[in-house]
N, C-alpha and C positions, 0 to 999 in steps of 0.2 A: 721145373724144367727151365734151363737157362735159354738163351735168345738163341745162341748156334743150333741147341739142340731144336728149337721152332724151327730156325732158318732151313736146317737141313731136314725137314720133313716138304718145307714147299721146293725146296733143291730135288729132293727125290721124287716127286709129283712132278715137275716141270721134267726131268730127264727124263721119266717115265715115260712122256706124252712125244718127247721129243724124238724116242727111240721106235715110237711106233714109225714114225719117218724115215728115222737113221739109226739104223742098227749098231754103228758101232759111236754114238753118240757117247759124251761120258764128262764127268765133272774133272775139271783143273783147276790147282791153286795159280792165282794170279797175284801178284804181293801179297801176299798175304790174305787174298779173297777167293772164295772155291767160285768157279763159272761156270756155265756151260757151253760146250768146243762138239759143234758137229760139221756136216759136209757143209753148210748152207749158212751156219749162223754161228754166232754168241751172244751168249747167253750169259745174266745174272737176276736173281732173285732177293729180294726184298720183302721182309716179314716184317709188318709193325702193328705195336700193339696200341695203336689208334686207331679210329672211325674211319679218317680221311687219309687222302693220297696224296703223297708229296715226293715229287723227282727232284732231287739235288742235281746240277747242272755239273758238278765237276766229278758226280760219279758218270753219267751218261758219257761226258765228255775222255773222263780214262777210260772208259771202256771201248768205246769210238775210237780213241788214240791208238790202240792194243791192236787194230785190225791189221791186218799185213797190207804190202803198198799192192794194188793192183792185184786185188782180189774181186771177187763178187761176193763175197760174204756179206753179213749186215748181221748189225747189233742191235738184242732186244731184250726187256727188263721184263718180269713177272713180279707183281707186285701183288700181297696179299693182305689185306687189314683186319682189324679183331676180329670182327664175324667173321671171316674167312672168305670175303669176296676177293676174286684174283679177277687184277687188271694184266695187258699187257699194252709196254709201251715198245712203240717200234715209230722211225723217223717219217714223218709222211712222205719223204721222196720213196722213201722203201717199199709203205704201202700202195703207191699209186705203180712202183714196176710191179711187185708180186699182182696186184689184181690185172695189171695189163697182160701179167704172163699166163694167167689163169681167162682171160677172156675168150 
């Protein structure tokens, strides 16, 4: 199994989870990278076949770039390692409005 085909099973898990929220949630090519595009967020997924977790700054950072001017949307990563433990990364200003909006 090559790496997309990996990639695209934690793409399909993530949309899955995402769609329980947003029904009409769904994956987009972005240069050349598939995301995930719903009411509230974007989305991209990372599968590596390491132990450990490692965020590249200048993937966070185009993806962050991509958001429309004067949105409320917000950008989040799902990241998955050998074992198959999934992290999600999301900005802490983002986290502290979601739990403020959920208080």
């Amino acid at each position: 199994m090559n790496t997309r085909e990996v990639g695209r099973k934690l793409e399909e898990w993530v949309l899955a989870k995402v769609k329980e929220i947003d029904p009409k949630a769904r994956i987009y090519t972005n240069y050349h990278q598939k995301d995930i595009m719903c009411n509230f967020a974007f989305g991209e997924c990372k599968k590596r076949n390491t132990k450990d977790f490692t965020i590249k700054e200048d993937v966070w950072r185009h993806l962050n770039n991509n958001l429309p001017i004067d949105t409320k949307k917000f950008c989040f990563m799902v990241h998955e390692n050998i074992n198959g433990i999934k992290l999600l990364t999301l900005s802490a200003d983002e986290f502290f409005r979601i739990l403020k909006k959920i208080k």
